[in-house]
C-alpha positions in Angstrom: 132.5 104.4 110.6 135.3 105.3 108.6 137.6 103.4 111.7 136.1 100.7 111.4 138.2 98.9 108.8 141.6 99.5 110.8 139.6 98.6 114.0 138.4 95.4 112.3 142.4 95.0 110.9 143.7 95.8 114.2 141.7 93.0 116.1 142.7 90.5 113.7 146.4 91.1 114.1 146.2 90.9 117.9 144.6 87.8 117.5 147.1 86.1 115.1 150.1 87.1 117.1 148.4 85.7 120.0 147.3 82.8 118.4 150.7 82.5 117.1 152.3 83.0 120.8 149.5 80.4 122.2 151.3 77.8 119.8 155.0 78.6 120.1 154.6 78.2 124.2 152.6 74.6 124.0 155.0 72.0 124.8 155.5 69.1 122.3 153.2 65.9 122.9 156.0 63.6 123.2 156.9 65.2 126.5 153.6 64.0 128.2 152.9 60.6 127.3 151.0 59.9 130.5 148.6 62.0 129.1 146.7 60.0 127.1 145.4 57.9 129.8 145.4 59.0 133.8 144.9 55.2 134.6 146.9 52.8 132.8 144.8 49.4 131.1 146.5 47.2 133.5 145.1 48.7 136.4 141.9 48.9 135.0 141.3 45.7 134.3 142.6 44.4 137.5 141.1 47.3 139.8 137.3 47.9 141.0 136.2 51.7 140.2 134.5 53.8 142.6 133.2 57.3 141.9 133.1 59.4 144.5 130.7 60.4 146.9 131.2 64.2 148.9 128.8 65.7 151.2 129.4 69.1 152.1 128.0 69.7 155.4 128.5 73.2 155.6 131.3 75.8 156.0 134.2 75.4 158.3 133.1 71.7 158.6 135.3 68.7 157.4 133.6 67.0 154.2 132.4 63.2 154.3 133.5 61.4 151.6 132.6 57.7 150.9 134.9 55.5 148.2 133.4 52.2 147.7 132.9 50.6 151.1 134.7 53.5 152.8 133.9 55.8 154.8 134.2 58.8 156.7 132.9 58.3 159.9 133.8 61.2 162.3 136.1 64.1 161.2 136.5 67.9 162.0 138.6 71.0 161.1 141.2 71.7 163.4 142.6 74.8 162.5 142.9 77.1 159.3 144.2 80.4 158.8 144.5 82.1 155.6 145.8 85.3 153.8 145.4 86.6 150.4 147.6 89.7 148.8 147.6 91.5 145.5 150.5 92.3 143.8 151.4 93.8 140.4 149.3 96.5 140.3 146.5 94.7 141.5 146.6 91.9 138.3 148.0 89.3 140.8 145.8 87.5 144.0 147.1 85.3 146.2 145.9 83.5 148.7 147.2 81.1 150.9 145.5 78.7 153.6 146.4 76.7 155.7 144.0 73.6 157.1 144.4 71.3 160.0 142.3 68.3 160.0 142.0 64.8 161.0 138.7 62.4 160.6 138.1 57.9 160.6 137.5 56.0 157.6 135.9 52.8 158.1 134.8 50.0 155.6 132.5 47.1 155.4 134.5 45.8 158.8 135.2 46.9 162.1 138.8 48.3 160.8 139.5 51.8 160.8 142.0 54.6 159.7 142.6 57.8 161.8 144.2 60.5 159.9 145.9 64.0 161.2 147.1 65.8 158.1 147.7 69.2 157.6 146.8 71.1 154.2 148.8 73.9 153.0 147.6 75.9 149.5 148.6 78.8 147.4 146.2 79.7 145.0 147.3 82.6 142.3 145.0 83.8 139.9 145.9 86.8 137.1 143.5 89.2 136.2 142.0 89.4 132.1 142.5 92.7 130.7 140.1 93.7 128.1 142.1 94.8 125.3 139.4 95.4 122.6 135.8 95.0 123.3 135.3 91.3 123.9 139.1 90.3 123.5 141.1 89.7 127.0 144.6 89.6 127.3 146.8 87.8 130.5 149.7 86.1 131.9 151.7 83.8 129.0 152.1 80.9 131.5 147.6 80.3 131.0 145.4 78.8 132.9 141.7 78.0 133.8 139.2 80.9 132.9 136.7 81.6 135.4 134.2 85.0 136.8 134.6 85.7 140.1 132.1 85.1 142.2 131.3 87.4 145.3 128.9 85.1 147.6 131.4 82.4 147.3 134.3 84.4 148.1 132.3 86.0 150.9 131.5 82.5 152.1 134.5 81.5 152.1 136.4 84.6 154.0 133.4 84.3 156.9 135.5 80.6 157.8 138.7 81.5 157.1 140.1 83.3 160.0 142.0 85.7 157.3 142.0 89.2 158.9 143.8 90.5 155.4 141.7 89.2 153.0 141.0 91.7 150.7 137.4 92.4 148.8 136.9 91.1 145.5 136.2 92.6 142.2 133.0 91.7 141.0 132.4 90.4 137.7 136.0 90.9 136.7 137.2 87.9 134.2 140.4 85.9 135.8 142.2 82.9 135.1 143.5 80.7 137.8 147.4 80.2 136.6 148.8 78.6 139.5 147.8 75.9 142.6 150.2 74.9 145.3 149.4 72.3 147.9 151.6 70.3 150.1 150.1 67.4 152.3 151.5 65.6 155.0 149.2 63.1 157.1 149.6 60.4 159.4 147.9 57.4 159.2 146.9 55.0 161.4 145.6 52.0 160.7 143.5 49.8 163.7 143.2 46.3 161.7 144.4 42.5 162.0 148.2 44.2 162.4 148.0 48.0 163.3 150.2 50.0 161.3 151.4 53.4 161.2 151.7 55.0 157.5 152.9 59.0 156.6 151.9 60.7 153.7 154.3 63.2 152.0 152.5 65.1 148.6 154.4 68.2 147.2 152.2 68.8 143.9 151.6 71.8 141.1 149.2 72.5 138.9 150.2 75.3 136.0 151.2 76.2 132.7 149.4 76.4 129.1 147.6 72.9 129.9 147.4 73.2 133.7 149.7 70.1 134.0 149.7 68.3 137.2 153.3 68.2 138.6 154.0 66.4 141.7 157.5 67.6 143.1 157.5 64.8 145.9 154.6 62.2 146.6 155.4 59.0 149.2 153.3 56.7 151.7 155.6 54.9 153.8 155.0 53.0 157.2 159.2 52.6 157.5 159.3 49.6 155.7 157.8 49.7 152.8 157.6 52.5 150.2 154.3 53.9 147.7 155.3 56.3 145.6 152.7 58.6 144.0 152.7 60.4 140.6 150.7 62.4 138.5 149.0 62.1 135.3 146.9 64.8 133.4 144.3 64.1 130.8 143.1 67.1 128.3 140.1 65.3 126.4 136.8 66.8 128.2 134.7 68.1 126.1 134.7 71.7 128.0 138.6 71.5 127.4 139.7 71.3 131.2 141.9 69.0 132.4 141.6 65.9 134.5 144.2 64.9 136.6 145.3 61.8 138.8 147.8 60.5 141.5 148.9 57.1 141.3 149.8 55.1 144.2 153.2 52.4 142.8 154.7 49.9 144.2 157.5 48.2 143.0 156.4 49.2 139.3 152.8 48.6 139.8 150.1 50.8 140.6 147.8 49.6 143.8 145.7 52.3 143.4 144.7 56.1 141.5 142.8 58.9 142.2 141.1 60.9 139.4 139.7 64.4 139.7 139.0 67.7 138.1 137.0 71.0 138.1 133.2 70.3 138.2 133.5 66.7 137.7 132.9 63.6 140.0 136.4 62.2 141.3 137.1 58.9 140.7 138.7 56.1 142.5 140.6 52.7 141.5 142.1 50.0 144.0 143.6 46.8 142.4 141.4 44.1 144.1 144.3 41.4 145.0 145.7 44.5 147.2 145.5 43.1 151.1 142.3 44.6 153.3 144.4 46.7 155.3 146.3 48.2 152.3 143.6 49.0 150.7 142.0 50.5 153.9 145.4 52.7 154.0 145.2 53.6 150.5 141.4 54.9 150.7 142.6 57.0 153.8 145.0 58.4 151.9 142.9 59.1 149.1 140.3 61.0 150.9 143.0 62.8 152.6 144.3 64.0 149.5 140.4 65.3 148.8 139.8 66.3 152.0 142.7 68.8 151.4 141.5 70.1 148.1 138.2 70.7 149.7 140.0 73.4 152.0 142.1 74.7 148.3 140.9 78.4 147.8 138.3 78.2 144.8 
């Protein structure tokens, strides 16, 4: 017992200098001012909400979602390979997939959207160390805290054509530091005056907060131009973020999409926005959450 004391003084200095750390790498709150708010008041007021609807209909299957009146009507997985590696002495997994997809949106009308889009992800998660009993130590860059879970990740490695993918470590405590996806879809859209769109998204999620980052985001059909940027809100009560893309126009926003871990997505559409646009927008939408569906857990 007589260790006790300098075990007792020793935990408390770990935790003060990482406490300390923690504080000196969080980036002032003037840098984000998006932040407060993932969808700005004017489009609230001018926009109807939808929440989301999924339906997972089972592994290696494309997901229906439904956003207001919208649809997915038909849809499949056409390819997806994957492959995860360890590095750094094992602390480091990544795993990388890539999905092929296309499905049909419809709404309350006969117009439809048919999307082919193609999903690519990297995933990296770092591995907790235990340091002192009950106190983990990992990467400086954070991240979300999460236990592995072995049926999932068995699940998920009997659809994903990834001959490397290497066995889990059960129970082991991780955080998910880093998500990579790129998007690119083409959309077509069979109303009064068939248009062709493409979709070009480039995003990030990392860092202390896990930040949403979008490196490139466009929807253009040649003519005109939607850009898309990211917003991240850290309010929830469990402390993870919410995030949201947000589709401009010439300095207003026609639509947003907001999502997060274990929450219900959410989606806005300004209501003045023509039928057809907003059919395009809601395609590109559940593209986007078509492709996280496929985003390694």
């Amino acid at each position: 017992m007589a260790g006790r004391p300098r075990l007792d003084c020793l935990r408390s200095a770990v935790l003060l200098v990482t406490a300390a750390l923690a504080a000196c790498a969080l980036p002032p709150t003037a840098e984000s001012p998006e932040s407060a708010h993932a969808v700005n008041s004017d489009l609230r007021s001018h926009a109807v909400r939808w929440e989301v609807l999924e339906q997972n209909v089972g592994a290696g299957k494309i997901h229906e979602f439904q956003l207001g009146d919208y649809a997915t009507v038909s849809g499949e997985i056409v390819a997806r390979t994957g492959k995860t590696t360890r590095t750094h002495f094992a602390l480091e997994k990544r795993r990388r997939v890539v999905t092929s997809y296309s499905f049909v949106l419809q709404g309350a009308g006969p117009s439809t959207a048919s999307v082919q889009a193609t999903q690519t992800a990297e995933v990296t998660w770092h591995e907790l160390l235990e340091f002192l009993p009950g106190l983990y130590i990992g990467p400086a860059g954070g991240g979300v805290e999460y236990s592995s879970d072995p049926e999932e990740d068995e699940a998920e490695r009997c659809w994903e054509s990834d001959d490397e993918c290497l066995d889990d470590d059960e129970g082991h405590k991780r955080v998910k530091s880093s998500i990579d996806e790129q998007l690119v879809a083409d959309i077509v859209v069979d109303a009064g005056a068939p248009a062709s769109w493409q979709l070009s998204l480039d995003a990030n999620r990392s860092g202390v907060n896990f930040g949403l980052e979008v490196r490139s985001g466009s929807l253009t059909d040649g003519n005109r131009m939607i850009t898309i940027a990211p917003a991240t809100v850290t309010e929830r009560s469990d402390s993870r973020p919410t995030w949201a893309y947000r589709f401009i126009e010439s300095g207003t926003t026609l639509a947003a999409l907001e999502f997060g871990d274990g929450v219900r997505s959410v989606a806005w559409m300004r209501q003045e926005t023509a039928e057809d646009t907003q059919l395009m927008l809601a395609a590109a939408m559940t593209a986007i959450l078509q492709g996280q569906s496929t985003t390694p857990r």
